[in-house]
N, C-alpha and C positions, 0 to 999 in steps of 0.2 A: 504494500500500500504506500501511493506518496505522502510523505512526511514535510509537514511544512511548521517553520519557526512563525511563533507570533506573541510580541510581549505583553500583550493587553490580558486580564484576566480570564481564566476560562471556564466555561460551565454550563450547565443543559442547555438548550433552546437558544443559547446566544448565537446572532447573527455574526459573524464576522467578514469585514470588508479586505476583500484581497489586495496585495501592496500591488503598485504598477509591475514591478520586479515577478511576483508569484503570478499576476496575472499572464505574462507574456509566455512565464514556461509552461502553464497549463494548457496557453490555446495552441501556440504554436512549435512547443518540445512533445507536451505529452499527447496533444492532439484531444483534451478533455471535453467531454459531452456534459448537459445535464444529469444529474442523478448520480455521477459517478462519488465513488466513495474515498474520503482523505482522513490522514493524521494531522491533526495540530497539536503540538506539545510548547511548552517553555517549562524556566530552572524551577517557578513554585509550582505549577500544577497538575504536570504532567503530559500523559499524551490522554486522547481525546479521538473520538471516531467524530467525523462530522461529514456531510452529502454537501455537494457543490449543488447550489438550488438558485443561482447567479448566472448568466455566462454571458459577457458581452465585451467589446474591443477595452470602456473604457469601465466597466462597473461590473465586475463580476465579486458573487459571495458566497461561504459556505454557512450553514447551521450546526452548531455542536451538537451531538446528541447523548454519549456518556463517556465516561471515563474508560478510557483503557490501562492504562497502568499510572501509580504515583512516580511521584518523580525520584530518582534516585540518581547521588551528585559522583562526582568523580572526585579521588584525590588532587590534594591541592599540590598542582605541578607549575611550577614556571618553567619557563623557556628565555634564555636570552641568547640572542644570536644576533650576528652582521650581517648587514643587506646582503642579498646576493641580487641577482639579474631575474629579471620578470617571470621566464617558465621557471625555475629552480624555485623560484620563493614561492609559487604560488604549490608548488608541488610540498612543499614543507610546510606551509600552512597547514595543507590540506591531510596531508598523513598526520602531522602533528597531532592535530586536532583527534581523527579516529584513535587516535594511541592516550588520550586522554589529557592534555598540556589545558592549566585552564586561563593562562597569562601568557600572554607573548610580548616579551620586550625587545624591539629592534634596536640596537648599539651601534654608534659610530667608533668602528677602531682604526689606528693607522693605516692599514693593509685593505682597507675597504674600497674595492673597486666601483662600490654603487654607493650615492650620496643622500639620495633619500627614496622614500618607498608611497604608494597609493594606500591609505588608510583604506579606502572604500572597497578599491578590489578585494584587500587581503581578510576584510572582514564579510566578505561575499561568499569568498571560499572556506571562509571558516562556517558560514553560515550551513553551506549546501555541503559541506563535510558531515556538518552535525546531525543534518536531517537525513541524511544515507546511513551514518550509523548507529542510529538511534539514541546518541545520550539527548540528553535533554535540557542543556546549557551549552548557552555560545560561549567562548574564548574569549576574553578581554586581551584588547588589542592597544599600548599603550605608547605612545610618541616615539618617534627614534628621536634617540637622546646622545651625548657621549657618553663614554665611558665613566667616567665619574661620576656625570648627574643619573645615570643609572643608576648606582652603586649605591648610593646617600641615600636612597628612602627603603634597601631593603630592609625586612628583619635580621638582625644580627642574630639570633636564636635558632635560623631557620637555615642550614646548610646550603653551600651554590656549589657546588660541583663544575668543577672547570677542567674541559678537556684540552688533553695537551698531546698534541703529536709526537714528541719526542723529552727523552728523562728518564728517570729514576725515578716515578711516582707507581701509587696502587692503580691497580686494577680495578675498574668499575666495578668487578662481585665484589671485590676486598672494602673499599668503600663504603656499598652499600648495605653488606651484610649486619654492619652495627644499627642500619637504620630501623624503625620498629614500622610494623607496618602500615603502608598506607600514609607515612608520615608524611608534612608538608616538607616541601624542597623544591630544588632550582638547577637547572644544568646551564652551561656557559659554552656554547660553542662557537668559536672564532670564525673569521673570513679565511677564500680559500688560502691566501697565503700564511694564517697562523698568527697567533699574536708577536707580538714585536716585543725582544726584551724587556724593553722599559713597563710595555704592560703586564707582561710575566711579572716584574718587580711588584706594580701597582696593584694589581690584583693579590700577592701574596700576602700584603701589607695587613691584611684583613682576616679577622679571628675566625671570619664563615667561610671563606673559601678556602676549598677542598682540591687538590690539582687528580686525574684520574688519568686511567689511558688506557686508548676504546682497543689496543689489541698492537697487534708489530706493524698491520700495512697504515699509510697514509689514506683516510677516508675524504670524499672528498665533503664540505661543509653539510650540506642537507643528507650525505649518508649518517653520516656522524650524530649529526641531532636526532636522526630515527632509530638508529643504533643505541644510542644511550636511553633514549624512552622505553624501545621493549628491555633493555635489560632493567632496567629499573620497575616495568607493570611486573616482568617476571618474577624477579627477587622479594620484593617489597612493594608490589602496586596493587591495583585491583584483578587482577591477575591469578594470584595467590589462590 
């Protein structure tokens, strides 16, 4: 059944108006007719059976009729990562998100080939990620920042894990294994060329970050970030 995001409240008999966004892929991806049958979910109330009882270029609706399942949230994951290039990032968005990440912070590091990023697209695909895999909350998508103003509002209490290509550090099981499960935390994965000493330095400087290392090859940036989320659902995530 399609699954469609919507943050207004949800509950019996309410009508709800389709975005121009949800109406386009309904007439002209899915090819929808009157009567046919859809999901609406969001983070408080779940998902929702409701009938498409609307259909038109500029005003189409559905009606809710009962609940199908409550809502149940995913561990609290961050994600910080360097821009990468249009297909890569959207591709990263978009598994990220099925793998459970529920913050996505975009970082400016030295080595950053891309200077800044489409808020709207990447939170489309985070959108149309969610509704494919059924969890029931979107991704908070938060400014690309630098490195530092990054760094200043996380939680100190709450581990960042920073992947490093090359060194002397633990292994991502080794890492994670102290962590209890389901715990809140944070991975850090670099642009393709790697973080630059001086960040090495900056980033070590700090009581929460953790350096790891995803294995002996070089990944390249969006393997690495998918890399470290299933190992992490696997060991300690919802997974378990």
């Amino acid at each position: 059944m399609t699954r469609l995001y919507h943050s207004d409240d949800l509950f019996a008999d309410q009508v709800l108006i389709l975005t121009e966004g949800q109406n386009h892929y309904l007439r002209h991806v899915l090819r929808a007719k009157l009567g046919d049958r859809l999901g609406v979910f969001n983070e408080r109330d779940g998902e929702w059976s409701a009938v498409l009882t609307t259909l038109s270029k500029t005003n189409s609706a559905m009606t809710i009729e009962s609940q199908v399942r409550p809502a149940v949230g995913v561990p609290e994951v961050s994600l910080f990562f360097a821009p990468l290039k249009h297909d890569p990032l959207i591709f990263l968005m978009e598994k990220a998100t099925e793998l459970g990440v529920r913050h996505f912070h975009p970082v400016m590091t030295e080595r950053c080939n891309v200077s800044r990023v489409n808020p709207e697209r990447l939170t489309a695909a985070t959108i149309d990620a969610a509704q494919q895999c059924e969890r029931f909350d979107i991704p908070k998508l938060y400014p690309l920042l630098p490195l530092n103003k990054a760094l200043s509002s996380w939680d100190s209490h709450i581990p960042l894990f920073v992947c490093q290509e090359r060194g002397e550090v633990p292994s991502i099981r080794e890492a994670l294994s102290s962590l209890p499960v389901k715990a809140p935390v944070g991975f850090f994965v670099g642009p393709e060329g790697g973080f630059s000493s001086q960040e090495i330095c900056y980033l070590n400087s700090f009581s929460f970050t953790k350096f790891i290392s995803l294995g002996p090859r070089i990944l390249r940036a969006e393997t690495a970030a998918l890399a470290v989320l299933v190992s992490y659902q696997t060991v300690v995530g919802d997974w378990v």
